[in-house]
N, C-alpha and C positions, 0 to 999 in steps of 0.2 A: 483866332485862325478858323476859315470856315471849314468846313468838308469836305467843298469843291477846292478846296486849297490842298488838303493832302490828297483826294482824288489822284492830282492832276497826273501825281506822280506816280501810280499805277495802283493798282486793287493790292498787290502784295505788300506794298510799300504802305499802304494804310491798315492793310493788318497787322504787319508786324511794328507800325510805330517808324520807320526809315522814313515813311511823307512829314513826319512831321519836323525832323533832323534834316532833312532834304530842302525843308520848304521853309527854315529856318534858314542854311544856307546861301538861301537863293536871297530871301529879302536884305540879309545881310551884304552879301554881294551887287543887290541894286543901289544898295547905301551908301556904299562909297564910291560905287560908280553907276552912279545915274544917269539917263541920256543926255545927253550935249547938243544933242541938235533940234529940228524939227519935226514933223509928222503929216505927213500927206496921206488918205484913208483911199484907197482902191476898193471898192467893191466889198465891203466892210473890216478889210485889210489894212491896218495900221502898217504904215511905212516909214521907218525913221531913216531920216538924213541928214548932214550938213551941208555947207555951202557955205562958199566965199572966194573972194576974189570977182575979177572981169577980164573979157576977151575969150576966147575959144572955149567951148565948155568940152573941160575933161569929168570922165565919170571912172572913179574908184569902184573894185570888188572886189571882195576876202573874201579869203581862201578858207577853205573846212576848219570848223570851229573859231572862226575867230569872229570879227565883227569889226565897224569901222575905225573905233581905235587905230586900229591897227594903223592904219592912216593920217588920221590927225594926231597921230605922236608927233611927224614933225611935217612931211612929206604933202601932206595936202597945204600945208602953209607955205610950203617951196614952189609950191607949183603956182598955188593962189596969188602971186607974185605978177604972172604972166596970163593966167588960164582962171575962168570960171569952173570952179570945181569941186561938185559932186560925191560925194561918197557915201555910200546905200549901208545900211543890214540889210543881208539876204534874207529869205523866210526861215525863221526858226532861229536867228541868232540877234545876238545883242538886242533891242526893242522890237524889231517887226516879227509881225505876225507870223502865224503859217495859213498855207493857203489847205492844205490837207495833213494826214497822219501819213502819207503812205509813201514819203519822198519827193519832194518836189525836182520831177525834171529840171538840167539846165533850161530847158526851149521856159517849160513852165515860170522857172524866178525870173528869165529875162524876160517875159509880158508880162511878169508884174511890175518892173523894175522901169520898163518901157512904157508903162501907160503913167507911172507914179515921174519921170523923168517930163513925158507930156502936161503932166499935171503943172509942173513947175516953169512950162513955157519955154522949155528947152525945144530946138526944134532942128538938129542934128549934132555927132557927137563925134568925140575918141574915146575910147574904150578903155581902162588899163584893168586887166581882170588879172590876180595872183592864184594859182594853184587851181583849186576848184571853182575861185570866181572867173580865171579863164576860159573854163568848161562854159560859162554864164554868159561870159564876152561872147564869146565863137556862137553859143547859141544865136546871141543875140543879132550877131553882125549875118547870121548865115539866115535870119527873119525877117529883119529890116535893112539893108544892104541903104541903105537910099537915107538911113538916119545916121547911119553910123559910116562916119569918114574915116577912120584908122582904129586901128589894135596896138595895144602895145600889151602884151604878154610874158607875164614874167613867171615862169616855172606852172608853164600853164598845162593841167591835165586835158590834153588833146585827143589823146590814143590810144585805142584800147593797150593794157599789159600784160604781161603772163601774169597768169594765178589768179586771186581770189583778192578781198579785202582784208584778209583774217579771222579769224575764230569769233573774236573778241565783237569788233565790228557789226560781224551775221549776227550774231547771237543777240548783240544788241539792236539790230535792223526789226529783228524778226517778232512780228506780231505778237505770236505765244510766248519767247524766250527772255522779250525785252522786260515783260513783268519780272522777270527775275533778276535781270540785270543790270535796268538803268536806275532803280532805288538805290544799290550799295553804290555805286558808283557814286552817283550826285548825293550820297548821306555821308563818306565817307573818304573818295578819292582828295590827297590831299593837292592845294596849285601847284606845289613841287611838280606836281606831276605836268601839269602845264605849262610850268616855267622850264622844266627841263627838257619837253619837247622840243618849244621856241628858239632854248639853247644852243640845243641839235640842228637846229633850222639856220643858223643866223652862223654854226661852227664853218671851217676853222676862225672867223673874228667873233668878238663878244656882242650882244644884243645893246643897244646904245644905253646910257646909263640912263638910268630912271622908266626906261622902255616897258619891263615888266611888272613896274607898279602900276602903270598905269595903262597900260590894256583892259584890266580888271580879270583875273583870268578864273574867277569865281563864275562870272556869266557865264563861263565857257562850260562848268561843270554842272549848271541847272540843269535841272530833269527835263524839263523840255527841248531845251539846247542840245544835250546831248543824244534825245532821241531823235530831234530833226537831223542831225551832223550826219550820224551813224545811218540812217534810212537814205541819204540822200548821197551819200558815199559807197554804200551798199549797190545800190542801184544804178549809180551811175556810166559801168560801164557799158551796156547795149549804146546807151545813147549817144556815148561817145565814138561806139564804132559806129552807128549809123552816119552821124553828123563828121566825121571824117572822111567818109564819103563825097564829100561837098565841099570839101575845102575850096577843089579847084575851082569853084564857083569866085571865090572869093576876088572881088576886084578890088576894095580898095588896101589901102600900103598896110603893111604889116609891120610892127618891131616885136623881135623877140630876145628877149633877155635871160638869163637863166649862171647857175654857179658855172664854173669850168667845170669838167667832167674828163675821166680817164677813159681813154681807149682798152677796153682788159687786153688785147690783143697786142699792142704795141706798148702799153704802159705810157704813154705822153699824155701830157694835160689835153684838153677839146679846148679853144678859148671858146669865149662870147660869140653869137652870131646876129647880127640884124638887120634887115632889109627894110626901106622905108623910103616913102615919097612925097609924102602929105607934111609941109610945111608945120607942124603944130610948134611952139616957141620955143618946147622944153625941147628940142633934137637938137642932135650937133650933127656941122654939116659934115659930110663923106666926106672921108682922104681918097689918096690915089690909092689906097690898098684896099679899102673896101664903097666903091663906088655908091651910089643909089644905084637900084637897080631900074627900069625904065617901065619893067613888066613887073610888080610887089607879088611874092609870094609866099609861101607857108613852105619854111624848110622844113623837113620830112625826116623820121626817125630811121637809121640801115642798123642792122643786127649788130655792127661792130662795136657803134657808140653806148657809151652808156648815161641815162638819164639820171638828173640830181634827182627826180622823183617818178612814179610810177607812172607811166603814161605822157610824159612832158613832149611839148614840139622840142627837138633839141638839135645840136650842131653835129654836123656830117665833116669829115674831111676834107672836102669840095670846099667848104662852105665858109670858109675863115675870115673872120673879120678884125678888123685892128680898130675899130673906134666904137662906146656904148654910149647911151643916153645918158646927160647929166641930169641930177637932181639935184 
């Protein structure tokens, strides 16, 4: 093990011995889950992806801390059916690179993610971006309007939300603080901890069987990974009030997907909402209950609703739909 290998994991973490537990961790973790796909190099940026299928090229992004797994569990082979399709690690997770220490803006992963998509001779797109790959989508669609033919957003961090990101989060973002606390973390945090999240994520039904072995949720707690997560989480909400700004910009069709969600005010379920125009093969077509619309827009968060996650485009009253996207 070199030096630059417990380095990596911060100056504290190689005094006290946690880089080298840490950085044991991690190579173990690449061990049973090694990359699966291929590698396209940006501007000395390693960029892993897969691919497969033909026809319409759909492009996958995960969401904070995960990585394309997340994807080819089963859902990138459903779609590959029908659709050329795409699915990235963002910077800082699963194989790709980072482009900086300091948090990669969504504007900044989608020009890496855009030029590394060019690379592959893709030459426009639909978008499916989950949670903070959303933030990624939206960047993306709100830079190259003219590459990018549809959105499809599922629990996508849109908006800014009240409060902070947490203690936990800042303290691991933060320059000074993170020496101290992204070593116990990635030397010691165990995947319970990540499997239990996912849990939570996928409750009230169970995460599909065999789903959390094979994510590999070790990647998820490398020292690197979880610095990039946590800086990139940290900082993302300005950008996302800027880039909310601009929605209305937005011309092409939009789907938005998301859990159902209570009204605290009225205590009734929110169902699903989606609006959509762009023929792509994986959509089912409108009932009479919830039309296409003719003008595709971004349904817009009202105080009453409340969102499955912090910041999500999510469903208004108005806004009721009776039919989602099949996978």
């Amino acid at each position: 093990m070199s030096s630059r290998s417990v380095f990596a994991a911060g100056p504290i973490a190689a005094v006290t011995g946690l880089g080298h537990l840490s950085r044991r961790k991690a190579v173990e973790a690449e061990r049973t889950h090694p990359p699966i796909g291929d590698f396209v190099t940006i501007d000395g940026v390693k960029v892993h992806y897969t691919r497969q299928g033909s026809g319409p090229t759909l492009i996958l992004i995960h969401g904070a801390g995960g990585n394309l797994r997340d994807f080819t569990f089963a859902l990138a082979g459903k779609m590959a059916k029908t659709n050329d399709v795409i699915a990235f690690d963002r910077p800082g997770h699963g194989y790709t690179g980072v482009l900086h220490h300091r948090g990669e803006s969504p504007l900044e992963q989608a020009q890496l993610l855009h030029r590394a998509a060019q690379s592959l001779g893709v030459t426009h797109v639909a978008l499916c971006g989950y949670s903070l790959g959303g933030a990624v989508a939206l960047a993306w669609a709100l830079e190259e309007p003219d590459f990018v033919k549809g959105l499809l957003l599922i629990s996508a961090v849109s908006h800014p939300w009240p409060g902070g990101v947490g203690l936990l989060f800042s303290a691991a973002a933060h320059s000074l603080t993170s020496h101290f606390v992204i070593p116990p973390i990635a030397a010691f945090a165990p995947e319970t901890l990540v499997r239990d999240t996912l849990t939570s994520v996928f409750r009230p039904q169970d995460p599909p069987k065999g789903y959390l072995e094979y994510i590999g949720a070790g990647l998820s707690l490398r020292a690197h990974t979880v610095r990039a997560n946590t800086r990139q989480v940290a900082r993302l909400r300005p950008h996302v009030t800027a880039m909310s700004t601009r929605y209305a910009s937005l011309k092409m069709p939009v789907e938005i997907l998301l859990k159902s969600c209570m009204a605290p005010r009225t205590g009734r379920s929110m169902p699903r909402c989606t609006r959509t125009g762009w023929p792509m093969k994986f959509q089912t077509p409108p009932t009479p209950a919830c039309p296409a619309s003719d003008t595709p827009r971004i349904i817009t968060a009202t105080p009453r609703s409340f969102p499955p996650l912090p910041g999500s485009i999510y469903c208004t009253e108005a806004d009721k739909c009776a039919y989602k996207v099949k996978f």
